[in-house]
Every structure is written in structure tokens, then in C-alpha cells.
N, C-alpha and C positions, 0 to 999 in steps of 0.2 A: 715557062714559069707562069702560073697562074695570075690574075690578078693582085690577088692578097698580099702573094708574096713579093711582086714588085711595091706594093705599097707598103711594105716592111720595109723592103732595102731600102726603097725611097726615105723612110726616116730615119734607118740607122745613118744613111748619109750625110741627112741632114743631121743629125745630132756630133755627126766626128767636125762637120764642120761648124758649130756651134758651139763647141764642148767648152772652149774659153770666157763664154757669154752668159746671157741669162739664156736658159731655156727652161720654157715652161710646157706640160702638158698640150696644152690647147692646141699651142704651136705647131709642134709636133706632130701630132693629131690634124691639123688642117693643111701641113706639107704631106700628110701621107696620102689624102683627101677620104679619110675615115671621120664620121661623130667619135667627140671624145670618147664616151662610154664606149663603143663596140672596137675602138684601136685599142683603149689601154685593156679589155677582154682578151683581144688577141694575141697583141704585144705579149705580156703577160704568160701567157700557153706558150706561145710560141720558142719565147726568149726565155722562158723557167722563173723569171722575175719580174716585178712592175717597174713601170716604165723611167722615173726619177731613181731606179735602185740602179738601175743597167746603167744610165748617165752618171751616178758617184761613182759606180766601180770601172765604167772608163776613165772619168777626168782623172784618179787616184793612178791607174794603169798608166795612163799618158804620163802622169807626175814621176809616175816610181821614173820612168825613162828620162826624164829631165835632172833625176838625182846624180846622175854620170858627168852632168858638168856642174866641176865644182864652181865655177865663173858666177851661176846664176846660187842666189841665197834664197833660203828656203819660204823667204815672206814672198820675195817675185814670185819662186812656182807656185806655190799658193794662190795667188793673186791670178795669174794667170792661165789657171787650170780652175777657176771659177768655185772659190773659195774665198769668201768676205774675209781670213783673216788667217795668220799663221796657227791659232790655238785652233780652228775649225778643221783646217788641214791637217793635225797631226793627230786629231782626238780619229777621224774619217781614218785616217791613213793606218795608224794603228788597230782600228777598228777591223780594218778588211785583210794588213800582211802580217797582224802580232809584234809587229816593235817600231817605234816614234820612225819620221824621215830621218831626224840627224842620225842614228845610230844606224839606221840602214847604209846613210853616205860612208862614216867612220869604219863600218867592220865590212863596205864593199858588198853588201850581200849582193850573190846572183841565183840565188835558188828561191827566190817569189815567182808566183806565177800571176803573170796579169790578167785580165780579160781582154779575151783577141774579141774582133769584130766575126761572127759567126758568119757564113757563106751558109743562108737560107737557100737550101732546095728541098725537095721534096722528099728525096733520102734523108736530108738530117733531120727532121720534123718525124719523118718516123721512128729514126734511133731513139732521138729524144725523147719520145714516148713510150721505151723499152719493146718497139716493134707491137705494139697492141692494134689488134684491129677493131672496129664495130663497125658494121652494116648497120643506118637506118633505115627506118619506112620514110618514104616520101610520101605524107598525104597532107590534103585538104581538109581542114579542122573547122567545123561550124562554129559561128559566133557563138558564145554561151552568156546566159545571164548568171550570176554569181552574188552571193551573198558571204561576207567573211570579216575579220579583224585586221586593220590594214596599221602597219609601222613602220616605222621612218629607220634606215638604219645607215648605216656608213661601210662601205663595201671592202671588200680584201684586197684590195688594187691601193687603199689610202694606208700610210702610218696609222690613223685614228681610225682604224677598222672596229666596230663592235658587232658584224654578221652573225658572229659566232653565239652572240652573248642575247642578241635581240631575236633571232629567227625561232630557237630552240624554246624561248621562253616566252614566243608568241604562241606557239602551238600548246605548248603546254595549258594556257589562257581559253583559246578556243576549242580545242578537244571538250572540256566537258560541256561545252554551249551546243556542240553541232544540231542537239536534239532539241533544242529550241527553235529553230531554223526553217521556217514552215514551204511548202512547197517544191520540196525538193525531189528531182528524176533523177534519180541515180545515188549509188553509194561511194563514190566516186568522191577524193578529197584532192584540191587543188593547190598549189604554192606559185603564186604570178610575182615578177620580179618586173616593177615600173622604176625606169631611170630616165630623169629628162635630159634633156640635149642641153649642152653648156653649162652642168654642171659637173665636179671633178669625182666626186666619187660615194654624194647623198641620193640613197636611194628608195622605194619603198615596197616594201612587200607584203602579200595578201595573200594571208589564210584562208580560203574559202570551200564552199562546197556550190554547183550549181538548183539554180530554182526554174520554175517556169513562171514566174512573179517577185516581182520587187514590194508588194504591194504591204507587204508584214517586215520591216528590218528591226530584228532585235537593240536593244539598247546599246551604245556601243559598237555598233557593227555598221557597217555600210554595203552598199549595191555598186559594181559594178559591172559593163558590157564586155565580156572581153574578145577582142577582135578576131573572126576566124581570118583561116589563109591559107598557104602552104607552109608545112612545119618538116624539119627533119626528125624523127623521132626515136631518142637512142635509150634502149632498156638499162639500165642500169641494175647490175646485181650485186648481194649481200652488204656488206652493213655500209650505213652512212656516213661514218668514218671516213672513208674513201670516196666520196662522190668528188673531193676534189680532183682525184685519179680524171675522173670520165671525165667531167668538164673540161682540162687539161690537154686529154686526145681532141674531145670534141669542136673547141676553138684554137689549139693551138698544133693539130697535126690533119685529124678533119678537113673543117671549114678552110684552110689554103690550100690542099689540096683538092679539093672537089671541085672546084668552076662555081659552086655555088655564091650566091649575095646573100648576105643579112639585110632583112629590112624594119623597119620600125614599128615592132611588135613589143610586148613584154614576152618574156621566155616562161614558160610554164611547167611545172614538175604535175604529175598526174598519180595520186598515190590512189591504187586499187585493192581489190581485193587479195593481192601476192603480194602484199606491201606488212613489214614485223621486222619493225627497230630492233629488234634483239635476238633475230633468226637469220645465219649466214646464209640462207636459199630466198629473203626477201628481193623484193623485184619493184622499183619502181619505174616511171619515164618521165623522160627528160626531152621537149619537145622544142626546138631551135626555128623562128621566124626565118624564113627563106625567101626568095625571090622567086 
């Protein structure tokens, strides 16, 4: 078992034994010994869901099994399956099996299916991925200087996701500036994703194209360096629709199978000349900070 994957088990562990409690992100995240952001990434791939979702749909799992004794009343499981209160329990509970807890106890149901605790190896990380392979290139990426529109967004790991709403409508914003943009080597268009350490799921990302100079930044726009290193670099094809497909394999069937380490880089999309939002043979890449 690779490392990753022991730092998975390690927190499904810990969450079967906390499930009664509070548990938070962070927690989680620092019994796995992963930064927040690149656990709840993996988690996430790994596990088909974020990481607070996997925790309601166990505590709700444990509860449905608690509904067999009728001795315990529905405000104790509640209570003790780490639910502030019976209305929070039943609004969850019906959320995930389709009818309240009391009407589950009264008509006996046995045909819900819970969420089991998943046995992470290396075969199920690839089922789970509908058996998809990609080979990256492993190489070493020069530092580049960069000039672009840099926003702030809330990532697809939080309830209060708006990626979808801020990325798309950044680009749109900086596409017709690119040509203001002075000193630019290459035709080369960039997307860097900065997330800092210790926090749960505010991030920022940058449109950019590379310069050989800082020395002109358009109005609006900022400079920065972004770090070379070792990157895994996986091609991505046809439409963007699906990029959450690859990233999917890439951290959650990928990266724990490989041996490889994330380290603390921003992750980079590289859109080139094979790169047409509205042509199913477009091609971009997707380049992963490595150890």
C-alpha cells in the first residue's frame, strides 16, 4: 500500500471513531498527516465525494443501524450520531434514504443501502475510475514570469463552491486583454491554482500568459513568479466539460498509486495551440507539483 493510501485509511479510521463527535476538516486532514487542501483533493477523488459529505452519509449509515433498537428514541440517535438536534437528523436522514427515521422504524424498512467503509487498494481506486488509464510525462518545469487576472474563488471540495461561476467568467474578462500584455515568449496561455495552507476551501486563480518582464503590468492585472520543479503532466482531451473526469483519475486513482508526493506548488493548466472549447479533438495539460 502506498503511502497515500495508508493516509486515507488512517482518516477513514479516524472519522469511524469520531463519528459521534465534532469532527472537522482540519482534524482530519492533520490525523492523515496531509495539508488541508491536497487531503480534501484526494479524499475527494478517491472517495467519489468531499470529505464532510462521506462523514453525513456515514453518521446517517451508523443511525439507520441504531433504528433496530427500538429502546433508543430518535432525539438520542440523533444526538449521538453527531446531529445538534432531532429536526437536523430527519431533514439529513431523509435527504440520503427517501422517508423520515420514524417511518423507516414503523414500516421496518430493510432495503436502504448504507455507506460501508470502502477497503482502499489499488484495484478499487482503479474500478472506481471506470478502469481509465493516463500516462504522464515526468519533467522539470522552468520557473516562468507571468502576467494575468488573478480571483479569488471558493473551490468544489466547499457547499459554497462558486469555481464554476468565477473561473469561466475570468477568462472571459482576460481573453480580450491578452494583446495588451507586452513582452510576451510564447503563445502559450496559463490557468495556476494558489491555495493557502490552513484554509478550508478559498482559493485563487490566475489567468495568465508568460513575459520575459514585469516591467509593463496592464491595469488590473498583476505579475507573478511561478515556481519551476518536477510536475506530472497529464494531457487532457476534448471538451472541458469533463476535465473533472481527469482530475478525478489524476488525484484520486493516479497520485495513490504512483509512490509519488505532492508538494507545494500551485497546479497549472497549459492551454496551447491544440487547445478549442468547442472542438471534441481540443487538447490541453494539466501539470501536478511532485516530489
Amino acid at each position: 500500500m502506498t503511502g497515500y493510501l495508508r493516509q486515507l485509511q488512517r482518516s477513514l479510521s479516524f472519522i469511524e471513531a469520531h463519528l459521534g463527535g465534532e469532527l472537522r476538516v482540519e482534524a482530519i486532514a492533520r490525523h492523515a498527516g496531509m495539508s488541508m487542501w491536497h487531503f480534501q483533493r484526494v479524499f475527494s477523488a478517491a472517495l467519489g465525494q468531499p470529505v464532510m459529505d462521506y462523514v453525513r452519509r456515514r453518521r446517517l449509515s451508523r443511525a439507520l443501524e441504531a433504528l433496530a433498537d427500538a429502546r433508543q428514541s430518535l432525539h438520542d440517535i440523533a444526538l449521538d450520531h453527531g446531529f445538534g438536534s432531532q429536526e437536523a437528523f430527519t431533514r439529513a436522514f431523509k435527504d440520503m434514504f427517501g422517508i423520515t427515521p420514524g417511518a423507516c422504524r414503523r414500516k421496518h424498512e430493510h432495503g436502504l443501502m448504507p455507506q460501508q467503509v470502502p477497503d482502499l487498494t489499488t484495484e478499487y481506486l482503479f474500478h472506481l475510475h471506470h478502469r481509465i488509464t493516463m500516462t504522464p510525462r515526468i519533467e522539470t518545469l522552468p520557473a516562468r514570469l507571468v502576467i494575468g487576472i488573478e480571483r479569488p474563488f471558493i473551490s468544489a471540495l466547499s457547499p459554497k463552491r462558486n469555481n464554476h461561476l468565477v473561473i469561466p467568467r475570468l477568462w472571459q474578462d482576460f481573453g480580450p486583454r491578452i494583446d495588451s500584455i507586452a513582452h510576451r515568449t510564447n503563445n502559450l496561455a496559463f490557468g495556476c491554482i494558489f491555495c493557502d495552507e490552513g484554509t478550508e476551501a478559498q482559493c485563487r486563480y490566475l489567468a495568465c500568459v508568460e513575459v520575459s518582464s514585469v516591467a509593463d503590468v496592464p491595469a488590473g492585472m498583476v505579475s507573478r513568479e511561478l515556481p519551476g520543479g518536477k510536475h506530472a503532466i497529464f494531457t487532457h482531451k476534448g471538451s472541458m466539460s469533463r476535465i473533472d473526469r481527469t482530475l478525478g483519475y489524476v488525484y484520486g486513482s493516479w497520485l495513490p498509486r504512483s509512490g509519488h508526493r505532492l508538494r507545494s506548488a500551485p497546479e497549472v493548466e497549459i492551454y496551447g495551440e491544440k487547445f478549442d472549447p468547442e472542438s471534441p479533438d481540443s487538447e490541453m495539460e494539466f501539470c501536478l507539483p511532485i516530489e
